[in-house]
C-alpha positions in Angstrom: -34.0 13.8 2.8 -32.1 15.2 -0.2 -28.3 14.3 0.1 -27.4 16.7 -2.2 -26.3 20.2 -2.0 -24.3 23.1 -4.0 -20.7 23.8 -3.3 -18.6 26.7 -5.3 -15.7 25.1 -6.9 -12.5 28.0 -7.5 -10.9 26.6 -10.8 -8.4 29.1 -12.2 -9.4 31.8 -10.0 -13.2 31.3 -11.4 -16.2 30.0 -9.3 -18.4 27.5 -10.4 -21.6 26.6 -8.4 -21.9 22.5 -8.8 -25.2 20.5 -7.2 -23.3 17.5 -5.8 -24.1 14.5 -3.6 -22.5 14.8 -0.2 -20.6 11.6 -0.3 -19.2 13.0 -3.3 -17.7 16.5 -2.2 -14.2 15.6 -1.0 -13.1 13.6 -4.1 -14.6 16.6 -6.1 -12.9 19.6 -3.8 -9.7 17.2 -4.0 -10.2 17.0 -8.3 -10.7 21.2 -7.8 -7.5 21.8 -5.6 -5.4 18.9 -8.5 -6.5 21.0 -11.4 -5.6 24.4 -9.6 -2.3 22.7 -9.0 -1.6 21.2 -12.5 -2.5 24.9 -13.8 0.2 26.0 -11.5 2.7 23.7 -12.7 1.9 24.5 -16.5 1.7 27.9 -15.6 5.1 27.7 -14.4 6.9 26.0 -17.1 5.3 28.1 -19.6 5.5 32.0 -20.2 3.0 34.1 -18.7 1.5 34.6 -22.6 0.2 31.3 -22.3 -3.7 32.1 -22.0 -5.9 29.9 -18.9 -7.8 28.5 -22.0 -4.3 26.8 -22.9 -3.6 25.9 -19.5 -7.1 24.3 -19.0 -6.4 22.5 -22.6 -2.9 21.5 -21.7 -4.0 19.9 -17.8 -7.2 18.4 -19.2 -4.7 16.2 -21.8 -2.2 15.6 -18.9 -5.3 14.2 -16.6 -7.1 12.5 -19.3 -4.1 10.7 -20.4 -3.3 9.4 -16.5 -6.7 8.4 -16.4 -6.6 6.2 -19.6 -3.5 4.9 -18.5 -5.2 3.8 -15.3 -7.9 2.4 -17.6 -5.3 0.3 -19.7 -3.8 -1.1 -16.4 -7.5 -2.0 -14.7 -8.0 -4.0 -18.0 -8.3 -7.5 -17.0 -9.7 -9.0 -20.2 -6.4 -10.1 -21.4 -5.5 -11.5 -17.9 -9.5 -13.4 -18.2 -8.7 -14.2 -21.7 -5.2 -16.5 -20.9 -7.1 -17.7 -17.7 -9.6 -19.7 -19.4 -7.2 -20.8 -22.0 -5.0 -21.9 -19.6 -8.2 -23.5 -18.2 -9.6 -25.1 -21.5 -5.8 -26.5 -21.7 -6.4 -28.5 -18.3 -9.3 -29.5 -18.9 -8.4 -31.0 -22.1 -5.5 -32.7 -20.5 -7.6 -34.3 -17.4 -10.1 -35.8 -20.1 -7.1 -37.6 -21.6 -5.7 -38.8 -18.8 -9.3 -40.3 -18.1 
């Protein structure tokens, strides 16, 4: 059984057929209906001279600077890296106390 399955995506008032997996289509429709949104808002702010290839530009920045953000604060190497300091530091002490 093949679980996946094409979908139209409206993006700035453009259709764009997209193979997906069907597990996959309401975080991708919900990704669709955030960039319409963002476009919106930019579209808003600035003057209607402002071409859709800026928009597009200016909300694919905003998005991809939330997601790095997201990335920075998931990074759990520093926390890993003071754990096991803190655990070599223990450890260290308990074989003095020995």
């Amino acid at each position: 059984m093949d679980d996946r399955f094409l979908i139209n995506l409206e993006i700035a008032g453009k259709y764009y057929p997209l193979t997906i997996k069907r597990e996959e289509e309401e975080l991708i429709r919900a990704a669709a209906k955030q960039l319409n949104w963002k476009i919106i808002q930019y579209r808003q702010h600035f003057s209607e001279s402002v071409s859709i290839t800026d928009l597009l530009a200016m909300v694919a920045v905003h998005l991809s600077y939330n997601n790095l953000q997201l990335e920075r604060e998931k990074d759990t190497y520093p926390i890993l890296e003071k754990m096991q300091q803190l655990t070599a530091e223990v450890e260290h002490y308990l074989e003095e106390r020995k």
